[in-house]
C-alpha positions in Angstrom: -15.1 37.9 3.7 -13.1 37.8 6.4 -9.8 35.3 6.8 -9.6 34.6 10.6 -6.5 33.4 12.2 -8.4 29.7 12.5 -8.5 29.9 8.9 -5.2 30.0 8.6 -4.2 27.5 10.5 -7.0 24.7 8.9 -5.5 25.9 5.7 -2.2 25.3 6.8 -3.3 22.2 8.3 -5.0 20.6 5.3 -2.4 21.8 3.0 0.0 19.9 5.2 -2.9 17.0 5.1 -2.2 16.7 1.2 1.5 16.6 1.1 1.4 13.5 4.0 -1.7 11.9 0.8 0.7 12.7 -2.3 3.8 11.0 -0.5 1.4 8.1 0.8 0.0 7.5 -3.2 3.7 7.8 -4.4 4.3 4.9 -2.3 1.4 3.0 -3.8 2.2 4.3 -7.0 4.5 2.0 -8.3 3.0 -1.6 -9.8 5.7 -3.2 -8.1 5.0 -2.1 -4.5 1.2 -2.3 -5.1 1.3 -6.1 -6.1 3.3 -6.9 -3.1 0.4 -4.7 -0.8 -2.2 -6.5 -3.0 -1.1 -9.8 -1.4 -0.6 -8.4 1.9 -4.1 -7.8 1.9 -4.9 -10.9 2.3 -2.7 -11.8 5.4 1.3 -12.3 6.2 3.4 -13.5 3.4 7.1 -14.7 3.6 9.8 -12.9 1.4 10.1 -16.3 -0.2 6.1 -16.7 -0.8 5.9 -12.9 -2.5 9.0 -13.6 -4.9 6.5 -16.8 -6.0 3.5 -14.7 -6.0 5.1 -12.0 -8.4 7.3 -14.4 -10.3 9.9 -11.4 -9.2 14.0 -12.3 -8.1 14.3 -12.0 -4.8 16.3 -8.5 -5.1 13.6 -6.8 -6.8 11.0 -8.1 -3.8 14.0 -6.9 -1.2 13.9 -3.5 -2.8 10.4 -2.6 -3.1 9.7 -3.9 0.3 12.4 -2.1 2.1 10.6 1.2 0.2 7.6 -0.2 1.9 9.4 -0.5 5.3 10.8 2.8 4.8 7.5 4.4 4.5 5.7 2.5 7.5 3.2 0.4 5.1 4.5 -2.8 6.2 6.5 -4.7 9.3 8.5 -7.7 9.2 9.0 -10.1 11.6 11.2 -12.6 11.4 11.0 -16.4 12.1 14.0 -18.1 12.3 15.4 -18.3 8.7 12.5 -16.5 6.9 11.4 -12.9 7.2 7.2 -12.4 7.2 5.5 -9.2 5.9 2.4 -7.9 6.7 0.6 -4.8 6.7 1.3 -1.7 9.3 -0.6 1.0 8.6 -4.4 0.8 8.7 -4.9 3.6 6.3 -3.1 1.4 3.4 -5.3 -1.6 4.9 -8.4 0.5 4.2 -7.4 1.7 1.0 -5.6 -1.6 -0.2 -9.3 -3.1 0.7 -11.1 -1.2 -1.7 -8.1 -1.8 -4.2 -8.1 -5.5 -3.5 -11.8 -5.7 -4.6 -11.9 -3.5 -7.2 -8.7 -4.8 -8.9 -7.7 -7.9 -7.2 -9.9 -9.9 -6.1 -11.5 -12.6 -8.5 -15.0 -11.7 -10.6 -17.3 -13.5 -10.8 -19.0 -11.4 -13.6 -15.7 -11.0 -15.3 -16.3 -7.2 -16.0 -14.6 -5.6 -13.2 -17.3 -3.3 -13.9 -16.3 -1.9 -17.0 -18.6 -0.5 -19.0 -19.0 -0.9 -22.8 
């Protein structure tokens, strides 16, 4: 078989395709940053309302959302005083969706669909 040039470069392109996927789950890969994405899910929060939410000091939040920040998964805006997050990237919307109710959002069954 023959490797043609346009191989080459959808290799290359798909192997440059996984390292952008392994740094986006590293993000999401922390419990901490994924609760705070978990409730953004479900609209704008204040910095104030997500220290409440994860029972978290307000340093911890500050941290894990200026990782967030940092890797373009969330924007603030600010509003006088207080400081609102919300999502900014619609692949993490997307994903954080299926998260959100596979994970998150209440069960009515109670099983999350475990088996057993």
């Amino acid at each position: 078989m023959l490797i043609t040039e346009r191989d080459h470069a959808d290799m290359a392109q798909m192997h440059q395709n996984a390292t952008e996927a392994a740094e986006f789950l590293r993000a999401l890969g922390h419990d901490g940053r994924l609760m705070i994405l978990c409730h953004l899910v479900t609209g704008e929060k204040s910095v104030s309302e997500l220290e409440a939410l994860l029972g978290a000091r307000q340093a911890a939040v500050s941290q894990q959302l200026a990782r967030l920040r940092h890797e373009g998964l969330v924007r603030a805006r600010r509003d006088g005083k207080a400081i609102f997050y919300s999502l900014a990237d619609a692949r993490a919307e997307r994903l954080l969706g299926l998260l959100y109710e596979m994970f998150c959002a209440p069960d009515p069954q109670g099983d999350r669909g475990h088996k057993g």
